[in-house]
C-alpha positions in Angstrom: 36.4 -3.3 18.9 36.8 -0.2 17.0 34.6 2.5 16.7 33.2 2.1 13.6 32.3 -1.1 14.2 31.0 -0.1 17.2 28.8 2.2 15.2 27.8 -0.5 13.2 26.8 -2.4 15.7 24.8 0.4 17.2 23.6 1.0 14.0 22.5 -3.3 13.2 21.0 -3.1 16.7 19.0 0.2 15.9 17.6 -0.9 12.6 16.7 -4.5 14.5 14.7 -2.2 17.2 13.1 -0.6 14.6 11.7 -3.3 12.8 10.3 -5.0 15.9 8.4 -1.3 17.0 7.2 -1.2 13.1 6.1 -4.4 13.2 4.1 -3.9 16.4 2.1 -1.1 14.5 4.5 2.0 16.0 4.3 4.4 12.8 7.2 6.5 13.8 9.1 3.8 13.9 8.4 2.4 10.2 8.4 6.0 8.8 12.4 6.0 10.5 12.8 2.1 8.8 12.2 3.2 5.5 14.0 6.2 5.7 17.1 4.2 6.7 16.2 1.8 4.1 15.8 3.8 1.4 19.5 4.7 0.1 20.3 1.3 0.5 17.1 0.8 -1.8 18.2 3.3 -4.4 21.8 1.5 -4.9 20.1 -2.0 -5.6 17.1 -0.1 -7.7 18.7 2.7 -10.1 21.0 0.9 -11.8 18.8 -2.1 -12.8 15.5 0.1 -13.7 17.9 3.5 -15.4 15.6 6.6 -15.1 13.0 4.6 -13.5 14.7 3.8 -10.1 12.5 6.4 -8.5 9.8 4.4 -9.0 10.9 1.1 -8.1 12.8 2.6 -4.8 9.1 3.5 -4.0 7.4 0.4 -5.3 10.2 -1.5 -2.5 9.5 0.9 0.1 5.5 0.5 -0.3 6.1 -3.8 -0.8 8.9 -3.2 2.6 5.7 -1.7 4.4 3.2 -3.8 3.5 4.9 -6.7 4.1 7.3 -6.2 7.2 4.7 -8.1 9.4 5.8 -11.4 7.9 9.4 -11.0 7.9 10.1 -13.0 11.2 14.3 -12.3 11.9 14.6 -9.1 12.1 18.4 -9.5 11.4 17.4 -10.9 8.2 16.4 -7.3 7.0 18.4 -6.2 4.6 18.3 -10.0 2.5 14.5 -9.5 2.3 14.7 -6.3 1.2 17.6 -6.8 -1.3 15.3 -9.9 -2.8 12.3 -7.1 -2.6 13.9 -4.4 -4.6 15.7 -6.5 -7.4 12.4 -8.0 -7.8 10.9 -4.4 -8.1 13.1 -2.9 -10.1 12.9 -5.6 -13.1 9.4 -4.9 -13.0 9.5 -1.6 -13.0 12.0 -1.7 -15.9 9.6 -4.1 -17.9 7.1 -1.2 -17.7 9.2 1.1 -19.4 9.7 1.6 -22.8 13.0 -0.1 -22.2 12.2 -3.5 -21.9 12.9 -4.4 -25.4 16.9 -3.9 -25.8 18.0 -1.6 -28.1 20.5 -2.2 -30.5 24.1 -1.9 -29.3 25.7 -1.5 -32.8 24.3 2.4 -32.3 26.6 3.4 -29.5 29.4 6.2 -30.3 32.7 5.0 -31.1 35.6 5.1 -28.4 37.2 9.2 -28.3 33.5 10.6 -29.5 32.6 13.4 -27.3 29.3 11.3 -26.1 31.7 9.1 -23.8 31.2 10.5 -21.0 27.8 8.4 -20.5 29.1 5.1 -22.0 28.4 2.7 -19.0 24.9 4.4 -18.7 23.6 4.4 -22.4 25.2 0.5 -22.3 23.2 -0.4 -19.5 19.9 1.5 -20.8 20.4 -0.9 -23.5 20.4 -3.9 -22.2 17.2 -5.9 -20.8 16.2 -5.2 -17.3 16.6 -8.9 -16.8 20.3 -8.6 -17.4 20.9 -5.5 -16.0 19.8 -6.9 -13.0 22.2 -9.6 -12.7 25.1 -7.6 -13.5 24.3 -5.3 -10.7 24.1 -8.4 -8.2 27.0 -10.4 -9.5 29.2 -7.1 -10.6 28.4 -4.2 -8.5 26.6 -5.7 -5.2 29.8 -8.9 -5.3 27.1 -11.9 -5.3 27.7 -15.4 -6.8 25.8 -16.9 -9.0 23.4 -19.2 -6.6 22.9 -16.0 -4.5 21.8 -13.8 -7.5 19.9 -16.7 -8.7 17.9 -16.8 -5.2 17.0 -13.4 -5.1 16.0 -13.2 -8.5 13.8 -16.6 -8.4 15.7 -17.9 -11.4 18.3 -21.3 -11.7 22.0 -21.1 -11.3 22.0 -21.9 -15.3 19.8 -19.6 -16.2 21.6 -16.6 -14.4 24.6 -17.7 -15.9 24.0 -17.6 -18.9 22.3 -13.9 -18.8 25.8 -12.6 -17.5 27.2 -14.0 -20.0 24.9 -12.6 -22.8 25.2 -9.4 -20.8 29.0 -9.3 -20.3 29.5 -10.0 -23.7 26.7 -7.2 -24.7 28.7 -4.5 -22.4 31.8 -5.8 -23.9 30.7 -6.0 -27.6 28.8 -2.1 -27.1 32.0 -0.9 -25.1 34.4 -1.9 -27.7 32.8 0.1 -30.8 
């Protein structure tokens, strides 16, 4: 085995031992459990909520604390908090001012010195609803019956909101 997976055994083992002393009420140990969690928290959370990940990283972290008694396999940690902070971040993003898309036709055109946060504004603009499953199909690598699991939704219904969201990037990205 090589030492980085060693590490990341060490690590897996670690963050298991942590959620069993959290669970049993040990307060260092959850204040170490969230810390650990929370990068991992921020990736999911900031690109589906935009300016508002802060919030829904915390929203997570408070849902992880509050609700780590019932998760019962430890080893399942990282699933339940990946279902926790999508669902989080879409309602965090529904909150904001952004929920209703913008139009895309308002984007600079390709060579304007306001390229340098394409991706960004294009992302701001769409719904948090599609945001969301771009970042789980796209960026986290998820299939469609995963993303639609974690999001609560059916396999048709997450299709088709990657495909009105593809085609939004694509369509915004192209003008």
């Amino acid at each position: 085995m090589s030492d980085a997976a060693q590490r990341e055994d060490v690590r897996d083992d670690d963050v298991r031992q942590l959620v069993r002393l959290a669970q049993r009420g040990d307060t260092l140990a959850m204040n170490d459990l969230l810390d650990a969690l929370a990068p991992y928290v921020g990736r999911i959370c900031t690109p589906i909520a935009l300016a508002d990940g802060p919030d829904a990283v915390q929203e997570t972290l408070v849902a992880v604390f509050r609700g780590l008694h019932s998760l019962k396999q430890p080893a399942a940690l990282y699933g339940w908090v990946r279902a926790i902070a999508c669902r989080e971040a879409v309602r965090v993003a529904r909150k904001s001012a952004r929920a209703v898309p913008a139009d895309l036709a308002t984007l600079p055109a390709r060579g304007d010195p306001q390229l340098a946060a394409d991706i960004g504004d294009v992302l701001a603009r769409l719904s948090p609803e599609h945001r969301a499953v771009l970042v789980l199909r796209d960026i986290e690598g998820f299939d469609e019956q995963s993303a639609a699991e974690l999001l609560g939704l059916r396999v048709g219904t997450v299709k088709s909101r990657l495909h009105r969201a593809r085609d939004s990037f694509r369509k915004a990205w192209q003008s």
